[in-house]
N, C-alpha and C positions, 0 to 999 in steps of 0.2 A: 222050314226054310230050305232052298234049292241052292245047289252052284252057278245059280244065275247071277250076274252083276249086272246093274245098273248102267247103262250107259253113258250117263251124268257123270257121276260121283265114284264110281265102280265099288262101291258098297254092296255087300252081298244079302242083304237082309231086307228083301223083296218078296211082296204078297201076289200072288195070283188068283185074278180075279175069272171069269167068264172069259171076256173077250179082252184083257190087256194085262201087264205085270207092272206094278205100283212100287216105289221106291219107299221103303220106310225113311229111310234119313233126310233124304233131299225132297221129299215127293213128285220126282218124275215121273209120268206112265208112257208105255209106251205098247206099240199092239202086240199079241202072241205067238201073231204068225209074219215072219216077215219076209219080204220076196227074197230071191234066192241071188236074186242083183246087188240086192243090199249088202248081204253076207261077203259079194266077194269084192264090194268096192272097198277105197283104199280107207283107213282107218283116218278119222277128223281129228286133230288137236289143237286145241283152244286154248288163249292165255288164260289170265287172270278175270278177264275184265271180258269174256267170250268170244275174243276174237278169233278166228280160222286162222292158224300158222301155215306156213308151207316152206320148203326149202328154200332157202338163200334170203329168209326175212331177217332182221337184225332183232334184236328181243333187249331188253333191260328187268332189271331186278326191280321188284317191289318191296323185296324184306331183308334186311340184313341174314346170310346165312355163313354159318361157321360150317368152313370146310371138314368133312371127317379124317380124323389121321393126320389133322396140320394144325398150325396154328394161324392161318391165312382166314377171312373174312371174306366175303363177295358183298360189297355193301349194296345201300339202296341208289337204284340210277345209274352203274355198271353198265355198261352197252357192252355187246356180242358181236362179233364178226359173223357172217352169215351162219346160219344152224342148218343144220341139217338131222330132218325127224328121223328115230329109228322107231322099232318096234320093242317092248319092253314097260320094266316100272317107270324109267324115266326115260320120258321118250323123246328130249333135246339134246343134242351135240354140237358142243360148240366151243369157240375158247373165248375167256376173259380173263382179263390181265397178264396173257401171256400163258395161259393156261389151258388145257383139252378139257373138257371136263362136261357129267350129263348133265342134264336137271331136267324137274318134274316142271311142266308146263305151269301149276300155279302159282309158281312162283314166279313170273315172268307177265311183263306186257309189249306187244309188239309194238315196236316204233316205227313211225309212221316217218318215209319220209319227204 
């Protein structure tokens, strides 16, 4: 196995083939050589349910999560004031319930509106 991750899933435990690298977990593949365009465009983050986020989209919860260090809840169907993506493990910033706080895009579905 390589420090390659998955694009998907970002699972490291990816086979390489000839001409593409194969996801074990998820089974994405994707080519070996990638244009050099690709590398420096901006990074895609997806909710739950694969939709494309971008800044100033509003987002809701799909799973109850227990805040770390509190005893606070972010239940299911919470709505977010606009997010803003950063770079990182979790790559949403945004508040809810009066709150800053990050999260991991699959937890989240963009609401449409």
């Amino acid at each position: 196995m390589s420090n390659l991750a998955c694009p998907m899933c970002e699972m490291t435990e990816v086979l390489t083939h000839a001409d593409h690298h194969e996801c074990v977990t998820c089974g994405h593949d994707w080519p070996i050589a990638e244009p050099a365009d690709e590398a420096a465009a901006e990074r895609v983050v997806k909710d739950a349910y694969g939709n494309i986020l971008a800044n100033g989209d509003i987002v809701a919860m799909i799973k109850d999560l227990k805040m770390k260090g509190s005893s606070d809840v972010l239940k299911v169907g919470t709505k977010s004031k606009p997010i803003r993506l950063v770079d990182g493990d979790h790559e949403i910033d945004c508040r809810m319930d009066g709150m800053s706080i990050a999260l991991k895009a699959m937890y989240v579905k963009k609401v449409v509106s």
